[in-house]
C-alpha positions as CSV (number, residue, x, y, z in Angstrom):
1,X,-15.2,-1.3,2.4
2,X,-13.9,-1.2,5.7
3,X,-16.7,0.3,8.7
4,X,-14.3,0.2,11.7
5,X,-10.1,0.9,11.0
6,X,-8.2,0.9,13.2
7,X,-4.9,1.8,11.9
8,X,-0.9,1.8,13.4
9,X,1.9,2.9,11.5
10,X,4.3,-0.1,10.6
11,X,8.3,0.4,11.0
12,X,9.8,0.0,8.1
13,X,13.8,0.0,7.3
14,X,13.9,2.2,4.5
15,X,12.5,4.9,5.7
16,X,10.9,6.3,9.2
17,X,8.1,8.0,7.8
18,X,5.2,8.2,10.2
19,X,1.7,8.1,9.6
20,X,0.7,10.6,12.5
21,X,-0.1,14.2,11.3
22,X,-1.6,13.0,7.9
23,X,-3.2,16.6,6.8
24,X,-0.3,16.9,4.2
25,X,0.5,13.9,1.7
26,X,3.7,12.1,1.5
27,X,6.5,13.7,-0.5
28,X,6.4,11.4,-3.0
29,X,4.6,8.8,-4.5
30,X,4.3,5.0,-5.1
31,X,7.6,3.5,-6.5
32,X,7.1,1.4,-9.8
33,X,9.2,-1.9,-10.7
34,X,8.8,-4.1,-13.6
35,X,9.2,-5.1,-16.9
36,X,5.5,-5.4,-18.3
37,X,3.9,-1.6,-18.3
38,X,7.1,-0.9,-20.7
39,X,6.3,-2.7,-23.5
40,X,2.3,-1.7,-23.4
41,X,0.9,1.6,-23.8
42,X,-2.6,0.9,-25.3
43,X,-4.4,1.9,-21.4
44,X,-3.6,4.4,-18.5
45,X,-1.6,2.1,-16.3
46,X,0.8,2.3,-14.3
47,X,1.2,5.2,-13.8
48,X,-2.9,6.8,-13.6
49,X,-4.6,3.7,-12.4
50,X,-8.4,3.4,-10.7
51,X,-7.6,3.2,-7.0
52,X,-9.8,-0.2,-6.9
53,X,-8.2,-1.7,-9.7
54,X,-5.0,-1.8,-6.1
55,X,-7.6,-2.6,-3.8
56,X,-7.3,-6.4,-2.9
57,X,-3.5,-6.2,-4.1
58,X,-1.5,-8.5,-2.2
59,X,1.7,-6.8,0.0
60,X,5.2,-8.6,0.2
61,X,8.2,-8.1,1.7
62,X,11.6,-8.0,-0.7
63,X,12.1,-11.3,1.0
64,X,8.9,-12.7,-0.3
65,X,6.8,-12.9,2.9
66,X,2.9,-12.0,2.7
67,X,2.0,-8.6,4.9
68,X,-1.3,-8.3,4.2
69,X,-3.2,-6.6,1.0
70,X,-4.6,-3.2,0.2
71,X,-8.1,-2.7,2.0
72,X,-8.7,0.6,1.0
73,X,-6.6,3.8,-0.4
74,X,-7.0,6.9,1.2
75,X,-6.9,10.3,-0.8
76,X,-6.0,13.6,0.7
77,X,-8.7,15.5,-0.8
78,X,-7.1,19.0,-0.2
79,X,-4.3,17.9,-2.2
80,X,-5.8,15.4,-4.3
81,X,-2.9,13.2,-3.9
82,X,-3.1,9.9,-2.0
83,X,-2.0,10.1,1.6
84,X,-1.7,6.5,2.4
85,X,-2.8,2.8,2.1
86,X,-4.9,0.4,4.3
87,X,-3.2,-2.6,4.8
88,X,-5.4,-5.4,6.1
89,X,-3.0,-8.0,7.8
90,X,-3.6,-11.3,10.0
91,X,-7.1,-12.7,11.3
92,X,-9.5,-15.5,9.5
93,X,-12.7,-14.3,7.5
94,X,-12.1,-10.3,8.5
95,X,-12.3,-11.4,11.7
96,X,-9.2,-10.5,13.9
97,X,-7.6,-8.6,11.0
98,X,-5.5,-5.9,11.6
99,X,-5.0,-2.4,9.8
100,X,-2.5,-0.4,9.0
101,X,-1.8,2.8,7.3
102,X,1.2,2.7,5.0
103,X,2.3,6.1,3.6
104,X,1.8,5.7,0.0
105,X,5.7,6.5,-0.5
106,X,6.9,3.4,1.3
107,X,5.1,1.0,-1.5
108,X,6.2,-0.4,-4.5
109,X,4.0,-1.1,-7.3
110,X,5.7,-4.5,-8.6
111,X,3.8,-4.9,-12.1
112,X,5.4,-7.8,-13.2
113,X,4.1,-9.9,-10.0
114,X,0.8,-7.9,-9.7
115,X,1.5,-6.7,-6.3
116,X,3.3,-4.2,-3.6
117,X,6.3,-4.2,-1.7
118,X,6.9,-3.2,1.2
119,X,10.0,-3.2,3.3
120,X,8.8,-4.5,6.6
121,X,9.1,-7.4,9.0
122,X,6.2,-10.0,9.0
123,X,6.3,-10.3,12.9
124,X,4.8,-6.8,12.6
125,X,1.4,-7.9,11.2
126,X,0.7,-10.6,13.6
């Protein structure tokens, strides 16, 4: 669990969504990619998923480059929908890591490669 966030809003190229004014959720949800929650439908996944089951995730850019991974995800509880994602980037042991939130919108769920993208630079993180 994270005790002290600190969390910035990341640019991102598709989309200029920004993380101030979080009271309402983002329009829509997680994107999903991949070939392997086709085939199976003996479980919930992807689509209703235990938020810790993301936790831990690793985060990539399309171009294959390592952001960071899921801390935490962050519910609206008004709405009950999820208003946006921790993103632990950078540092050595936790220490010197960065946060960041990432409205839940901007990710894509990759279930062939167990992990989100994001489209974002890498200098961002560090």
């Amino acid at each position: 669990m994270v005790q002290s966030t600190r969390t910035d809003s990341i640019p991102s190229t598709a989309s200029t969504a920004s993380t101030s004014g979080l009271t309402g959720t983002h329009p829509q949800g997680a994107k999903i990619t991949g070939t392997s929650h086709l085939d199976d439908h003996s479980g919930p996944g992807p689509e209703v998923m235990s938020a810790n089951t993301l936790e831990g995730n690793n985060v990539i850019n399309p171009r294959g480059e390592t952001l960071g991974e899921i801390e935490e995800i962050m519910l609206d509880v008004r709405s009950g929908r999820i208003a946006y994602a921790v993103l632990g980037a950078g540092g050595f042991l936790g220490i010197g890591e960065k946060y960041f939130a990432i409205p839940w919108g901007e990710l894509t769920l990759d279930t062939d490669n167990k992990c989100f993208i994001l489209d974002a630079d890498k200098e961002h993180h560090d």
